[in-house]
N, CA and C atoms of all chains as a GROMACS GRO file, in nm:
protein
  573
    1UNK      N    1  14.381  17.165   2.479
    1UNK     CA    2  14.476  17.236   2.391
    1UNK      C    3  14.442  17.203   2.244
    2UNK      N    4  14.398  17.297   2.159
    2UNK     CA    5  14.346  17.283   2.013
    2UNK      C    6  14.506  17.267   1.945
    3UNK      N    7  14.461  17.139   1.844
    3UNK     CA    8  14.574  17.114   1.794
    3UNK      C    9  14.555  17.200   1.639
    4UNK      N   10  14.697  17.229   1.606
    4UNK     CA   11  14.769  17.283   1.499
    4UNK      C   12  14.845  17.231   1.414
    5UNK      N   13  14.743  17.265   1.268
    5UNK     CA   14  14.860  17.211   1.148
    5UNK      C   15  14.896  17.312   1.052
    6UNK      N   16  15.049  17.281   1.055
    6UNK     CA   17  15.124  17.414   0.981
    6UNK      C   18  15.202  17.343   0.883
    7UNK      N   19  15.239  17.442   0.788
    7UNK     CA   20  15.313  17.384   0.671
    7UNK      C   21  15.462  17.413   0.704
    8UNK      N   22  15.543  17.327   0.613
    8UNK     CA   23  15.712  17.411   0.668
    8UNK      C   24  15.747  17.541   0.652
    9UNK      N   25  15.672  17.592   0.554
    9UNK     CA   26  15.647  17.760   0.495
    9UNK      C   27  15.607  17.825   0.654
   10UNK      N   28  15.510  17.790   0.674
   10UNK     CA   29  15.454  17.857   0.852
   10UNK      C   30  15.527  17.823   0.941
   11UNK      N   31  15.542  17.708   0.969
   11UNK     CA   32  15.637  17.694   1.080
   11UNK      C   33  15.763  17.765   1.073
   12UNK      N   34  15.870  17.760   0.972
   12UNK     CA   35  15.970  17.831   0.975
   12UNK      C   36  15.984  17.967   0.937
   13UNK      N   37  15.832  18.019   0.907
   13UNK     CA   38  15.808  18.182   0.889
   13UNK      C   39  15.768  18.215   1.096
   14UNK      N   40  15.741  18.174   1.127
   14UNK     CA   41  15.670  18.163   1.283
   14UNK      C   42  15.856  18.145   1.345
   15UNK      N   43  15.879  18.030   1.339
   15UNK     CA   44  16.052  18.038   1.421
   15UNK      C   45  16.127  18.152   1.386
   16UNK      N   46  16.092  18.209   1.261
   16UNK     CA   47  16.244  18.315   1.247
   16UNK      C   48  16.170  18.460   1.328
   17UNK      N   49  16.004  18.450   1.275
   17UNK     CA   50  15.984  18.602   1.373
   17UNK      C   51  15.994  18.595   1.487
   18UNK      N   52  15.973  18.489   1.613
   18UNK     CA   53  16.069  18.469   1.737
   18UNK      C   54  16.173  18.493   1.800
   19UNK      N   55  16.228  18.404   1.687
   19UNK     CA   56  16.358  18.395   1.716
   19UNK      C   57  16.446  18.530   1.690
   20UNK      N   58  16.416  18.556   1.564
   20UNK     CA   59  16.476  18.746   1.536
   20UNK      C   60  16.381  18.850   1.605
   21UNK      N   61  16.282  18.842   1.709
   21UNK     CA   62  16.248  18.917   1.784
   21UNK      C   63  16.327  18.907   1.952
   22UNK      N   64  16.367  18.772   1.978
   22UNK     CA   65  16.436  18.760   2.110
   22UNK      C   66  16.636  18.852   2.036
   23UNK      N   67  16.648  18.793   1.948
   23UNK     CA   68  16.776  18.832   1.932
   23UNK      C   69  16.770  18.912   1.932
   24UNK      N   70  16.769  19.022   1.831
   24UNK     CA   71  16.713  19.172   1.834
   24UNK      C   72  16.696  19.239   1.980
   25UNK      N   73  16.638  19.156   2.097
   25UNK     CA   74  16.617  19.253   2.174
   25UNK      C   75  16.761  19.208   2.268
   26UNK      N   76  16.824  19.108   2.241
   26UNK     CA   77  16.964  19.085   2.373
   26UNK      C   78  17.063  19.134   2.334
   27UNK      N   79  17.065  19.175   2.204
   27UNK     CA   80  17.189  19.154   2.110
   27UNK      C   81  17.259  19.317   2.100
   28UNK      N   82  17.154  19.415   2.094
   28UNK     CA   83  17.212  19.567   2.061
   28UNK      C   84  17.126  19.630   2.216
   29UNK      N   85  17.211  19.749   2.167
   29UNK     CA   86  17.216  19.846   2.281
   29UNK      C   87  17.122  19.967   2.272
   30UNK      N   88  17.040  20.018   2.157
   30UNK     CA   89  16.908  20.105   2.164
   30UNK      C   90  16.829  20.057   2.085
   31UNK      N   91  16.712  20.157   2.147
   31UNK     CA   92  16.592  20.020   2.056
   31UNK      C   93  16.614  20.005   1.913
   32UNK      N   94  16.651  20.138   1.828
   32UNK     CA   95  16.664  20.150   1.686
   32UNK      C   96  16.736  20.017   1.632
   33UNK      N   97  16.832  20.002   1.694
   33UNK     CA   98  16.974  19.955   1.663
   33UNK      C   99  16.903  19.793   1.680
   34UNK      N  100  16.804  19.764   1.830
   34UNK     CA  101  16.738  19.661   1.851
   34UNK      C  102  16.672  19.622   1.718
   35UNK      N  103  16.552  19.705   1.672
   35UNK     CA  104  16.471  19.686   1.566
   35UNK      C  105  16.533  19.633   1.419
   36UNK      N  106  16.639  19.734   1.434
   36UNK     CA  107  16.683  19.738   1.290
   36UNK      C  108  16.756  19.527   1.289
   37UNK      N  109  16.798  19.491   1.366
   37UNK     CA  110  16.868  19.418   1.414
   37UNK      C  111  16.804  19.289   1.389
   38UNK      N  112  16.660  19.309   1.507
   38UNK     CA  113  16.582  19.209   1.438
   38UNK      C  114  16.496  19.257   1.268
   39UNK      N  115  16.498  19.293   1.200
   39UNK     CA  116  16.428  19.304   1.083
   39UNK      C  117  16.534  19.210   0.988
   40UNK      N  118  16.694  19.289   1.017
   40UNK     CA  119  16.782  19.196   0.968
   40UNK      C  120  16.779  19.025   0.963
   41UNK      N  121  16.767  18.997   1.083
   41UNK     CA  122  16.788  18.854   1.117
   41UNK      C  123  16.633  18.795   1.046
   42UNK      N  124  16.529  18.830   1.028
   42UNK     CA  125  16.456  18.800   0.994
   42UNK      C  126  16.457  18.792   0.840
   43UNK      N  127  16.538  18.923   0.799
   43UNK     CA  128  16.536  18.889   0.613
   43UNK      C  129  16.639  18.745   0.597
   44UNK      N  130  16.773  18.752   0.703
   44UNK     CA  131  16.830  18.637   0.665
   44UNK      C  132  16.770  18.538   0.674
   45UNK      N  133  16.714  18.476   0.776
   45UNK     CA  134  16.587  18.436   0.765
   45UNK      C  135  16.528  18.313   0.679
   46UNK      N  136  16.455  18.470   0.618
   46UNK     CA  137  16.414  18.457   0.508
   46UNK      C  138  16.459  18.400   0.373
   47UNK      N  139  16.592  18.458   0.343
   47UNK     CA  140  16.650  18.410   0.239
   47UNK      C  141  16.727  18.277   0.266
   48UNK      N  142  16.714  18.248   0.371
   48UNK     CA  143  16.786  18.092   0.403
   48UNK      C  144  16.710  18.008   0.383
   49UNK      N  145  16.568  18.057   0.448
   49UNK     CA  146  16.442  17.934   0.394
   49UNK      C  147  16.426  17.890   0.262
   50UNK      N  148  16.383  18.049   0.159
   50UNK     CA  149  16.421  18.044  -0.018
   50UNK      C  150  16.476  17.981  -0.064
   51UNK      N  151  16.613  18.022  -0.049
   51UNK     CA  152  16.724  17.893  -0.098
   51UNK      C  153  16.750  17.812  -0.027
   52UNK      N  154  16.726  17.716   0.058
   52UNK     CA  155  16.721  17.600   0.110
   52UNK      C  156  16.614  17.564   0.020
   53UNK      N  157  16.486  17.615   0.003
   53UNK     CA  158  16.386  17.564   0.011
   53UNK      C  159  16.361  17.512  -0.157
   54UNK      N  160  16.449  17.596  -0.235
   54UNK     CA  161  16.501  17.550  -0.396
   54UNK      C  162  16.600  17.491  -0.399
   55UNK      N  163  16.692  17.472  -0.323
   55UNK     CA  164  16.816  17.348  -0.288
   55UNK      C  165  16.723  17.220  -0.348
   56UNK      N  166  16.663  17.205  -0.237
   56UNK     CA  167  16.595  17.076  -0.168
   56UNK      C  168  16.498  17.075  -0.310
   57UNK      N  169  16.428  17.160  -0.420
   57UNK     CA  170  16.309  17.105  -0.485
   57UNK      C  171  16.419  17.089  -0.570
   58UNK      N  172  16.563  17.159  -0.645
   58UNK     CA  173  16.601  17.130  -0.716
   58UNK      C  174  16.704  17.011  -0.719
   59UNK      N  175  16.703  16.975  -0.623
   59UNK     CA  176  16.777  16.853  -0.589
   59UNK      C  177  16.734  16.722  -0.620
   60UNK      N  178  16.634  16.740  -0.574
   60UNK     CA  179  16.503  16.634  -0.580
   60UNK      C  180  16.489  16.604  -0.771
   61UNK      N  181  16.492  16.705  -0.820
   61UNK     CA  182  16.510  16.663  -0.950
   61UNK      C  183  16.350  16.676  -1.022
   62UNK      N  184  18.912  19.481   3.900
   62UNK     CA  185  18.779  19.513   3.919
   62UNK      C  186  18.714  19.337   3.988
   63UNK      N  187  18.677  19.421   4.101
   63UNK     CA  188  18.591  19.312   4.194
   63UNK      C  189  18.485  19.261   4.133
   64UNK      N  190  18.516  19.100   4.133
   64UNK     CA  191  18.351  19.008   4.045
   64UNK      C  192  18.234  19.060   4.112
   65UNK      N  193  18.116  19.070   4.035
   65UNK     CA  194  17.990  19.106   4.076
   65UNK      C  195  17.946  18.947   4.197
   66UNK      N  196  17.866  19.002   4.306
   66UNK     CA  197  17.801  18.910   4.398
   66UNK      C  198  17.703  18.828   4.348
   67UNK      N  199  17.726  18.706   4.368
   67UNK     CA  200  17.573  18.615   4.311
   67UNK      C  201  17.449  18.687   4.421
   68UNK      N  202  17.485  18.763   4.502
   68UNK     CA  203  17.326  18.807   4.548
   68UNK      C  204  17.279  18.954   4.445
   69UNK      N  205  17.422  18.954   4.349
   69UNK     CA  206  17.350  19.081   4.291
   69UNK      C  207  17.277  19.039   4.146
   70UNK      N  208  17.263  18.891   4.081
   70UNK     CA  209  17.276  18.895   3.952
   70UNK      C  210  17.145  18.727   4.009
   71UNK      N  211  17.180  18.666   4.102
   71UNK     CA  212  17.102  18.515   4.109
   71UNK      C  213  16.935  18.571   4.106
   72UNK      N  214  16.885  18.647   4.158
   72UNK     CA  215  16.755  18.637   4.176
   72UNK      C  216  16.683  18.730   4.019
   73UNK      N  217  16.782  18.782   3.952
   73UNK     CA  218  16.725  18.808   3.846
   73UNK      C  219  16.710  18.699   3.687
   74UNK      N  220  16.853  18.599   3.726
   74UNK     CA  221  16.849  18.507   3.629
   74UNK      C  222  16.740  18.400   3.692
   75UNK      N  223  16.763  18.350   3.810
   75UNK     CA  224  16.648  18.261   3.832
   75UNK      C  225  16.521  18.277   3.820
   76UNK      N  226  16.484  18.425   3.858
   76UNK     CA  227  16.356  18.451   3.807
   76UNK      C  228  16.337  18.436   3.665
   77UNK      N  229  16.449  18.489   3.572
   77UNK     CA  230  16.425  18.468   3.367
   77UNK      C  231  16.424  18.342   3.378
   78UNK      N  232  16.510  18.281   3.409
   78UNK     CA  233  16.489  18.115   3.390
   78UNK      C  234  16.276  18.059   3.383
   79UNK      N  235  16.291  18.076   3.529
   79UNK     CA  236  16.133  18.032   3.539
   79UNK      C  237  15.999  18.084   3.492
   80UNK      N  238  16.013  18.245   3.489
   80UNK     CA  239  15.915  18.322   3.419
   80UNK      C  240  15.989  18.364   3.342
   81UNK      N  241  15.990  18.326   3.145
   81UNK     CA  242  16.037  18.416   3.069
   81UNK      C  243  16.037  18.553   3.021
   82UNK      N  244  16.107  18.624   3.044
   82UNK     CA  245  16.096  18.822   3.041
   82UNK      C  246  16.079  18.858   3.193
   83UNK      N  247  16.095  18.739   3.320
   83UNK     CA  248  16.067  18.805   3.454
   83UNK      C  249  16.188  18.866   3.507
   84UNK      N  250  16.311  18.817   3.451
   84UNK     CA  251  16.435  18.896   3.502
   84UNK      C  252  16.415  19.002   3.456
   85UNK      N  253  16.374  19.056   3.305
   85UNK     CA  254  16.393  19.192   3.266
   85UNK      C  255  16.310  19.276   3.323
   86UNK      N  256  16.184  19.220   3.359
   86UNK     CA  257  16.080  19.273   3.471
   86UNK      C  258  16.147  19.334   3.580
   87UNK      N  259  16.208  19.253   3.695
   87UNK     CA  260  16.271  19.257   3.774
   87UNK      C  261  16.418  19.389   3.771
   88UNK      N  262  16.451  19.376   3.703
   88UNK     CA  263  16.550  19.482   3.635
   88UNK      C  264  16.524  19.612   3.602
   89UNK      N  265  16.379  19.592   3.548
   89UNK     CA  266  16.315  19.733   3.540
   89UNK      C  267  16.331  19.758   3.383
   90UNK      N  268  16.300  19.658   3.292
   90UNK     CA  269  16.295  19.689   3.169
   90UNK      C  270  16.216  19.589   3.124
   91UNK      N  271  16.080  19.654   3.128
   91UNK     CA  272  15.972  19.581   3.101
   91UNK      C  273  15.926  19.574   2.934
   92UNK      N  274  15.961  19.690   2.864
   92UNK     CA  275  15.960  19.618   2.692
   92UNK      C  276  15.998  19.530   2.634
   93UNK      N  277  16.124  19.549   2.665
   93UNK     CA  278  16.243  19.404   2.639
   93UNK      C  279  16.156  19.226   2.728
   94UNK      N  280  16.118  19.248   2.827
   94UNK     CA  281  16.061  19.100   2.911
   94UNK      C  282  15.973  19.115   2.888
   95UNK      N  283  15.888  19.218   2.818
   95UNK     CA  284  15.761  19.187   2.725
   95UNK      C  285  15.803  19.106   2.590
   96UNK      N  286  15.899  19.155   2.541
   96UNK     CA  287  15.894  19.085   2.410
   96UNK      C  288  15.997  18.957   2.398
   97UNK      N  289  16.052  18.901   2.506
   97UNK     CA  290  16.081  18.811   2.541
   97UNK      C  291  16.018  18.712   2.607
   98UNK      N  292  15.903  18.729   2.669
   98UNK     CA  293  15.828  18.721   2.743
   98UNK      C  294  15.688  18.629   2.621
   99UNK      N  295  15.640  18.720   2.546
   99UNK     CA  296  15.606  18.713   2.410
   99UNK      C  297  15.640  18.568   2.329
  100UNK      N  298  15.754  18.607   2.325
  100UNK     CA  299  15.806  18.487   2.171
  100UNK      C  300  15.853  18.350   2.251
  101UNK      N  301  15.880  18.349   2.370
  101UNK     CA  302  15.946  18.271   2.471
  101UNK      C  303  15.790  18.177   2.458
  102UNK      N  304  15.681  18.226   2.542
  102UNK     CA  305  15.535  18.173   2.551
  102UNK      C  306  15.487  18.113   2.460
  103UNK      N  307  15.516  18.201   2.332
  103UNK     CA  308  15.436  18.148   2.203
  103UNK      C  309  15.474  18.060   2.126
  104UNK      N  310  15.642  18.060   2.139
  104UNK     CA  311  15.686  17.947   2.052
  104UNK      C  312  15.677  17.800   2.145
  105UNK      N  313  15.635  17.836   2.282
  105UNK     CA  314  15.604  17.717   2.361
  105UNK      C  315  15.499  17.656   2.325
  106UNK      N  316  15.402  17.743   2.328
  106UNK     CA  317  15.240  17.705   2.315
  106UNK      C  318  15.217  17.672   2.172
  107UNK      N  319  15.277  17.692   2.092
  107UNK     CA  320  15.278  17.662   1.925
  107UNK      C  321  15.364  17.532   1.913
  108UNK      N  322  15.413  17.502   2.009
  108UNK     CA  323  15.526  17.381   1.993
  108UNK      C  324  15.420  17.280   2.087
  109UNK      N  325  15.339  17.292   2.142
  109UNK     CA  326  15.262  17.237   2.232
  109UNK      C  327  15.106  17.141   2.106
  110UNK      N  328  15.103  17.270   2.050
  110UNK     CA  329  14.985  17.274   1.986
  110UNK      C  330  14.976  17.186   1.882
  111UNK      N  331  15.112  17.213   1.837
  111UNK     CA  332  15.191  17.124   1.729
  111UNK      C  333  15.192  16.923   1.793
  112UNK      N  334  15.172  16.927   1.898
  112UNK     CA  335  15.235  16.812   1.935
  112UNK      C  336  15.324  16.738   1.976
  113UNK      N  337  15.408  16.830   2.000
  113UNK     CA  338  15.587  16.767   2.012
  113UNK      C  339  15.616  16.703   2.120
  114UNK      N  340  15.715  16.655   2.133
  114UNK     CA  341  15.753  16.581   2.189
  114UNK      C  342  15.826  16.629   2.337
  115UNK      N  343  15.827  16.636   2.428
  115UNK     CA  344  15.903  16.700   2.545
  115UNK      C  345  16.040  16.536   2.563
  116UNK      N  346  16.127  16.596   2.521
  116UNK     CA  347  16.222  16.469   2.578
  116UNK      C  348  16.237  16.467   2.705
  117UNK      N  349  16.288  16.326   2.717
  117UNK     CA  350  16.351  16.242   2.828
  117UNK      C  351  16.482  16.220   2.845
  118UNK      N  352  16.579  16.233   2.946
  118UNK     CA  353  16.741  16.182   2.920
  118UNK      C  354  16.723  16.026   2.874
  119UNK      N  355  16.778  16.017   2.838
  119UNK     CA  356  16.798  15.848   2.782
  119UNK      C  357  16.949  15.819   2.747
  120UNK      N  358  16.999  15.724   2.779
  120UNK     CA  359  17.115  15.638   2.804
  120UNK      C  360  17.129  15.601   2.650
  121UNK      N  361  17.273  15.550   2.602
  121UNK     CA  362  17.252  15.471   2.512
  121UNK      C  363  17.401  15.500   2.439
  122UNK      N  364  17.399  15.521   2.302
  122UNK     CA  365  17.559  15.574   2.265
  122UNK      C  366  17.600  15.719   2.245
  123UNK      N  367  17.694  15.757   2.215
  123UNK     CA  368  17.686  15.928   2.262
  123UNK      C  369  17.620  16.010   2.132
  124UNK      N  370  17.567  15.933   2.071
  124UNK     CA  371  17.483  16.097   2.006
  124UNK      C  372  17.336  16.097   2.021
  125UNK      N  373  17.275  15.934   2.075
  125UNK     CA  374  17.127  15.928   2.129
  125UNK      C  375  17.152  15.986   2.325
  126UNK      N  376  17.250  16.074   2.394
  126UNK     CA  377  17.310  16.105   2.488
  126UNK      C  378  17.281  16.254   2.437
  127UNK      N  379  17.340  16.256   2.370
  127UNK     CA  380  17.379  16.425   2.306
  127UNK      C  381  17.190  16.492   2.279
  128UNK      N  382  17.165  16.409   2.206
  128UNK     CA  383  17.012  16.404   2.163
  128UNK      C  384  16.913  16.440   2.292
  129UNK      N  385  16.931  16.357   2.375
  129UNK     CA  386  16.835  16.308   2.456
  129UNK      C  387  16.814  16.395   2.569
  130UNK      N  388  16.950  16.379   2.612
  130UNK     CA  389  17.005  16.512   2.759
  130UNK      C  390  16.982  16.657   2.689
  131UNK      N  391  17.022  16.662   2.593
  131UNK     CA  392  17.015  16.831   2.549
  131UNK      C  393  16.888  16.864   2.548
  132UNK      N  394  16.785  16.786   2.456
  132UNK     CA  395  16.625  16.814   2.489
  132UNK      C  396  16.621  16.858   2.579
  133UNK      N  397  16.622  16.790   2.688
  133UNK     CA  398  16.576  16.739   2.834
  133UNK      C  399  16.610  16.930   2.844
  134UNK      N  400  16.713  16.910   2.884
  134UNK     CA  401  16.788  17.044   2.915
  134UNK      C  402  16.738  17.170   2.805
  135UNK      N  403  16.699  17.185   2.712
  135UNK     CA  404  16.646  17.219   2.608
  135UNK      C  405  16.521  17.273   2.741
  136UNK      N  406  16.424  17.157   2.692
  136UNK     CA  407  16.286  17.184   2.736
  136UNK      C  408  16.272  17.228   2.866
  137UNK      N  409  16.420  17.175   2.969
  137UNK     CA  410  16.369  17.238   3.108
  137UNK      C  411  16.385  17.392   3.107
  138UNK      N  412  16.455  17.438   3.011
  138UNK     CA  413  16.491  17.596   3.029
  138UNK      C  414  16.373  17.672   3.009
  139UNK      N  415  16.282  17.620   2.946
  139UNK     CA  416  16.154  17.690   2.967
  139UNK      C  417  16.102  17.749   3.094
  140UNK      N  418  16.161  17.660   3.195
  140UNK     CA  419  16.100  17.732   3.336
  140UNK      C  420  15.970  17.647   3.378
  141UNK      N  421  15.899  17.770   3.417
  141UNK     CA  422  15.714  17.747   3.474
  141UNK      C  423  15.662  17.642   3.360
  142UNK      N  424  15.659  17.672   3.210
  142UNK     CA  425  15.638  17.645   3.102
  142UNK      C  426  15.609  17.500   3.106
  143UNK      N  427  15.759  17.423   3.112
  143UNK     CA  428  15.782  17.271   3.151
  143UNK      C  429  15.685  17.210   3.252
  144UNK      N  430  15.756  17.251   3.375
  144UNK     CA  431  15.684  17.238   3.498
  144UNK      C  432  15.523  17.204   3.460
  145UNK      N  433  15.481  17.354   3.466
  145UNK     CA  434  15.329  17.343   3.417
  145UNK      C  435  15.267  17.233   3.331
  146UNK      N  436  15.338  17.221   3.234
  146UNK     CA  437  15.285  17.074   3.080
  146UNK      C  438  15.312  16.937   3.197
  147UNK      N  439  15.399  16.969   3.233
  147UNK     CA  440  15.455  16.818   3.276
  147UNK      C  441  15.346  16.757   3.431
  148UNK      N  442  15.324  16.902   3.498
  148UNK     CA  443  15.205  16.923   3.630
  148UNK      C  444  15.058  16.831   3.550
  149UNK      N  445  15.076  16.930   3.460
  149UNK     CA  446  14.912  16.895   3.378
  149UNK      C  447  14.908  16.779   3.286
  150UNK      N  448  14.980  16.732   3.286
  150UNK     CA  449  15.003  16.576   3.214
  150UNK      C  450  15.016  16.553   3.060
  151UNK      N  451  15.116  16.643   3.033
  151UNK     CA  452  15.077  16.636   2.893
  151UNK      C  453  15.197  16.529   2.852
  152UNK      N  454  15.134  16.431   2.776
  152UNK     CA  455  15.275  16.318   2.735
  152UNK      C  456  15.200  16.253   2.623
  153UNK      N  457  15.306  16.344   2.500
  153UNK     CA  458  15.284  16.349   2.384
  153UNK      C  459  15.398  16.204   2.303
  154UNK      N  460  15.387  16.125   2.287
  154UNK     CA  461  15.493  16.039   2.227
  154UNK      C  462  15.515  16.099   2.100
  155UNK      N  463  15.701  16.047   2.057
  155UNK     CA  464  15.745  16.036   1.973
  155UNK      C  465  15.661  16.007   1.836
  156UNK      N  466  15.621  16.082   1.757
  156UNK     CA  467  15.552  16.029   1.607
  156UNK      C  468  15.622  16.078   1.503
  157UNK      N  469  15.577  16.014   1.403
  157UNK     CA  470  15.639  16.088   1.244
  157UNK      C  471  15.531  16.213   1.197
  158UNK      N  472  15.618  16.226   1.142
  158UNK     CA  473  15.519  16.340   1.084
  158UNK      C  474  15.599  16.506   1.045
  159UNK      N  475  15.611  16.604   0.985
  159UNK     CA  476  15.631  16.744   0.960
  159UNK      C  477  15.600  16.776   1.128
  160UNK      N  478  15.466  16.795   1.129
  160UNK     CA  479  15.427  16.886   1.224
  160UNK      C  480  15.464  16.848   1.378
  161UNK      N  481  15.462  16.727   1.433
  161UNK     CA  482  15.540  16.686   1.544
  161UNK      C  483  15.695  16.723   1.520
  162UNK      N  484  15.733  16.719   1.470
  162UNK     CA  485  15.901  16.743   1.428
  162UNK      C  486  15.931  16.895   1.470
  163UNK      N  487  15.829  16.943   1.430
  163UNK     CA  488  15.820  17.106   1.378
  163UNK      C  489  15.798  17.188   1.535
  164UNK      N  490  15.717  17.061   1.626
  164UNK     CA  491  15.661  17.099   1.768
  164UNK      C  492  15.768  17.094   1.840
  165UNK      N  493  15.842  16.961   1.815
  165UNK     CA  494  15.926  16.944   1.941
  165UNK      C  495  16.065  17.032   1.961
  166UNK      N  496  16.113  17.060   1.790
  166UNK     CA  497  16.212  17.194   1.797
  166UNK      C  498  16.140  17.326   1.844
  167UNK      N  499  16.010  17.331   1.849
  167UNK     CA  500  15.958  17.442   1.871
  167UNK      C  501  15.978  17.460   2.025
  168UNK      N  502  15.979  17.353   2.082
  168UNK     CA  503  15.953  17.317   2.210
  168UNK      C  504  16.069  17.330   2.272
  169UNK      N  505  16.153  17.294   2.224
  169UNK     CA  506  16.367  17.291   2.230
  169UNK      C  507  16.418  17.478   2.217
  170UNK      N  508  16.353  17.514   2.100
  170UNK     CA  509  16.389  17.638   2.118
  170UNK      C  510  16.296  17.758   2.199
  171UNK      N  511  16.235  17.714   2.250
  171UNK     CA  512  16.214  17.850   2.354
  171UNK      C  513  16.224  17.805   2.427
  172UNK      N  514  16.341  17.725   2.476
  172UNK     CA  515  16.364  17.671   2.607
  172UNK      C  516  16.505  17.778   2.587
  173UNK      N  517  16.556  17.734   2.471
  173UNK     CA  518  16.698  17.817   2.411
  173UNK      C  519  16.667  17.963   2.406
  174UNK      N  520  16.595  18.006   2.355
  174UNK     CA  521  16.578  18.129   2.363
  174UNK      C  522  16.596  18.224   2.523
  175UNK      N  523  16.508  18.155   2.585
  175UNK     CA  524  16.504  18.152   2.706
  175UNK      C  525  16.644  18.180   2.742
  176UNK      N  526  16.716  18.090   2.766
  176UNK     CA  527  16.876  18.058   2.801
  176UNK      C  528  16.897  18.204   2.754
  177UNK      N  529  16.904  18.241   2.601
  177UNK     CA  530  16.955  18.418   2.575
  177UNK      C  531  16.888  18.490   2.684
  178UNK      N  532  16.786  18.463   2.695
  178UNK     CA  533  16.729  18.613   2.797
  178UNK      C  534  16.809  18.600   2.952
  179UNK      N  535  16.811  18.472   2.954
  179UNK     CA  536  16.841  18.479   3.148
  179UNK      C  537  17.032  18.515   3.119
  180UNK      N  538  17.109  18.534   3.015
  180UNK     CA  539  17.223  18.520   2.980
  180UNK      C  540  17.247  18.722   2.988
  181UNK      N  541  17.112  18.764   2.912
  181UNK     CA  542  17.106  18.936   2.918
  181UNK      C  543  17.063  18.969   3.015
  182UNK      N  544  16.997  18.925   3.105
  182UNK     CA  545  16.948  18.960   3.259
  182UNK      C  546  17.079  18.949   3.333
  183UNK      N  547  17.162  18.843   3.310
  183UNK     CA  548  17.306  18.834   3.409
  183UNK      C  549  17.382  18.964   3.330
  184UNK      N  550  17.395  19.038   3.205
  184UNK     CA  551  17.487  19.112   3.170
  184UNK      C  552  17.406  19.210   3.255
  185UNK      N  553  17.252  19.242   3.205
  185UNK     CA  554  17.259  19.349   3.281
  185UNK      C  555  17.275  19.374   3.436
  186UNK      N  556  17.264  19.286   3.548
  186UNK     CA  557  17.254  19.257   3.630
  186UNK      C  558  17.378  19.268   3.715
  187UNK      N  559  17.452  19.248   3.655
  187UNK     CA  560  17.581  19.240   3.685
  187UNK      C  561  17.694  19.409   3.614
  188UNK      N  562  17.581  19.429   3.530
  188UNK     CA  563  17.632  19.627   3.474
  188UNK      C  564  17.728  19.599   3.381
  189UNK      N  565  17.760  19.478   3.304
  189UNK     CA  566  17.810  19.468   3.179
  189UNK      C  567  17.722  19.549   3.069
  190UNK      N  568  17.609  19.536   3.075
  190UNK     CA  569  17.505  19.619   2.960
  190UNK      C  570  17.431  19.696   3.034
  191UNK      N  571  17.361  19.768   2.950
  191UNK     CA  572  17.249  19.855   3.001
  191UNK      C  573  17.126  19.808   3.025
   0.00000   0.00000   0.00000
């Protein structure tokens, strides 16, 4: 098994497209509604990593 | 309204449990247990690759309990997944580091993920959903 090194940027860009691809598909009732669903969960996502991710540098000082 | 039969809903969750996306297979909705199927595998094998850690139950006070058992339970929901690493000997210890950290939640959540799919295989299975 080839080992892997990822940054927290990759790793938590890699968990949210997963993770908002499984939700997306349990969560709604046509595919549209599926898709649209996961794209959502993925921008939140997104913007949780951002600002967490300036929390944490601006915190730090 | 009469509860649905565990012979109508058990052999489709036990199958998601062990092969991830095999209940939706089984069900007859093979896009959906493709793409469950998909992210279930990969966030395994990326959590693998990574290094992580597969927990152990371990005894102790209740939040190294909470910790320890939930992994456990965590990682067994993977199914075949577990089984398989654990068949083939993979025993990765506890280390520091980003990227072990990064493996072993990786490893925790598509065990969880998992849990959602075999949770939509019982709705559909049972004719709560489509």
């Amino acid at each position: 098994m080839p080992k892997m090194n990822l940054s927290h940027f990759e790793a938590s860009l890699l968990f949210a497209l997963f993770t908002s691809a499984v939700l997306g598909v349990i969560t709604k009732r046509t595919d549209r509604e599926r898709l649209r669903y996961a794209l959502r969960c993925f921008a939140y996502f997104l913007a949780a990593i951002f600002s967490l991710s300036w929390l944490m540098y601006l915190g730090h000082g | 309204m009469q509860a649905p039969s565990v012979g109508q809903w058990a052999p489709a969750v036990v199958l998601a449990w062990l092969i991830p996306g095999g209940g939706h297979f089984l069900l007859k909705r093979p896009g959906r247990g493709a793409v469950l199927s998909i992210s279930v595998v990969l966030l395994f094998l990326l959590g693998l690759m990574m290094r992580g850690t597969l927990f152990q139950p371990q005894s102790g006070d209740l939040l190294t309990m909470v910790i320890y058992y939930g992994g456990f339970i965590g990682d067994l929901l993977s199914g075949v997944l577990y089984f398989l690493t654990i068949w083939l000997g993979y025993s990765q210890p506890d280390m520091a580091g980003h990227v072990h950290d990064y493996g072993t939640k990786f490893l925790v959540a598509a065990g969880l993920l998992n849990l959602l799919a075999m949770v939509d295989a019982w709705e559909i299975a049972t004719g709560k959903k489509d």
